[in-house]
N, C-alpha and C positions, 0 to 999 in steps of 0.2 A: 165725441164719445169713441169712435174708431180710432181716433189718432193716439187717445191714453189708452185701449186695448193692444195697440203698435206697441207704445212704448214698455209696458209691460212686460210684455210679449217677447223684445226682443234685451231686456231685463235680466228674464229668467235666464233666456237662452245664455246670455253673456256671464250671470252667475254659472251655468248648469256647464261652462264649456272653461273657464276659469278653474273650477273647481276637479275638472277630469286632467286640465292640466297640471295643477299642484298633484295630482300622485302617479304621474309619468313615474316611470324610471330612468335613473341619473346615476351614471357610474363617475367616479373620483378615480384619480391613481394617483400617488403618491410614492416617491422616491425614484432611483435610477438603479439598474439592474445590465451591467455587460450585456450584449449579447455574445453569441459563438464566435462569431467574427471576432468579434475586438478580443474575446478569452484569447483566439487563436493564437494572436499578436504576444502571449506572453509565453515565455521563454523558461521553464523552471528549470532550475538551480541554474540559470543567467541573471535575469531579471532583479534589482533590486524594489525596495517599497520606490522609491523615487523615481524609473522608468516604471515602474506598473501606473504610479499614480498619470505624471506622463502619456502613456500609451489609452491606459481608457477611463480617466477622471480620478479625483479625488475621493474617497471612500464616504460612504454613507456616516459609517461608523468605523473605530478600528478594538482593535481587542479591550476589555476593559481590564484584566488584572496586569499582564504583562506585557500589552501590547504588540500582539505577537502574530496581529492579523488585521489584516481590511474587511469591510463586511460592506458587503453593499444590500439593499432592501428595497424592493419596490411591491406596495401593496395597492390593489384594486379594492374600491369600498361601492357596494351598491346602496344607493339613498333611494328609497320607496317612501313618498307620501310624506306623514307624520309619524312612521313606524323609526325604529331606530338604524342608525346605521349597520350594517353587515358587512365584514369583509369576505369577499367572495375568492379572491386570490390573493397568493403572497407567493415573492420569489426572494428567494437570499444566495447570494454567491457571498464562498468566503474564503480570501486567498490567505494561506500560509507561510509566513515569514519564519527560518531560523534563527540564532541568537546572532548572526551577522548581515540581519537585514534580505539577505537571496530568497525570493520566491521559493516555495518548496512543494506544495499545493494547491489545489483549486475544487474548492467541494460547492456544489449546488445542494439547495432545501427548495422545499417547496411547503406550501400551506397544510399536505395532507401529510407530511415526515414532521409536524412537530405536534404536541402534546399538550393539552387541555392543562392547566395549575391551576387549582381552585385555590381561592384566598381565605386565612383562616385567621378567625381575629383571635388574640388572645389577650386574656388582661392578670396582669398579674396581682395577685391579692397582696396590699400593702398593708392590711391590720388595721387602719382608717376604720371609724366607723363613718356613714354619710348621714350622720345626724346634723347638720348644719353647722355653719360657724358658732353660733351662740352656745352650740349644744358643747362643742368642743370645750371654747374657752371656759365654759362653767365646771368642764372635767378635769382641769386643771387648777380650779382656784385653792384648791387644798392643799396642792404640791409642791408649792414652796416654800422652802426654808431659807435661815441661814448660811446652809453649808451648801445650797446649791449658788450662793449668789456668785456673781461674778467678781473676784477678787477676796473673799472671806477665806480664811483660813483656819485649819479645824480648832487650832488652839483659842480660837476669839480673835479681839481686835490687837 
């Protein structure tokens, strides 16, 4: 009888000490982010993309319309539990290239210089009613003729 109160016993405690470790906190990071040292190392209006790249890595990202920048991104995400992810920090360096390739800037962001964008669905009314397929096909069995068919011509055959 004591030996199954043991095992019980130390059960719970195994569930009770499992369960406090599932909602630790666990930070991620994610992406690569220069630091000042290596920024130091570059050179504006020396430096091309190809010694930048060179000097302190390859870019996260580079510009998307004209490609006219490196971006590099490193984000921190805190995991709590079953709760959802949060990202807690974010840094973005983003170096400026002119139309000949030369370094020309170097801007830092940070998580609290950028701006919430709420997502907005929109749907556009196509005149459809959503009466099902059958309902469609029977609103059309009156409409045709003739003159709509393919290859008839107004004069007849």
């Amino acid at each position: 009888m004591k030996t199954q109160s043991k095992v019980i016993k130390y059960a719970v405690m195994g569930v009770a000490m499992l369960s406090l470790a599932a909602c630790a906190t666990r930070y991620r990071n994610h992406g690569y982010v220069p630091d000042a040292e290596e920024l130091a190392g570059i050179t504006l209006g020396v430096d091309t993309r190809d010694t930048v790249a060179e000097t302190i890595g390859p870019p996260t990202a580079s510009g998307v319309l004209d490609d006219s920048g490196y971006i590099y991104v490193r984000s921190r995400v805190k995991h709590l539990g079953p709760r959802r992810p949060e990202v807690v920090d974010r840094q973005i360096v983003v170096i400026g290239f002119d139309s000949r390739g030369i370094a020309r800037n170097i801007e830092k962001y940070a998580l609290e210089d950028g701006q919430f964008v709420p997502l907005q669905r929109r749907i556009t009314d196509n005149g459809i009613q959503t009466g099902g397929l059958l309902r469609q096909l029977s609103t059309n069995l009156g409409n045709f003729g003739p003159s709509g068919a393919p290859g008839a011509s107004a004069g007849g055959f």
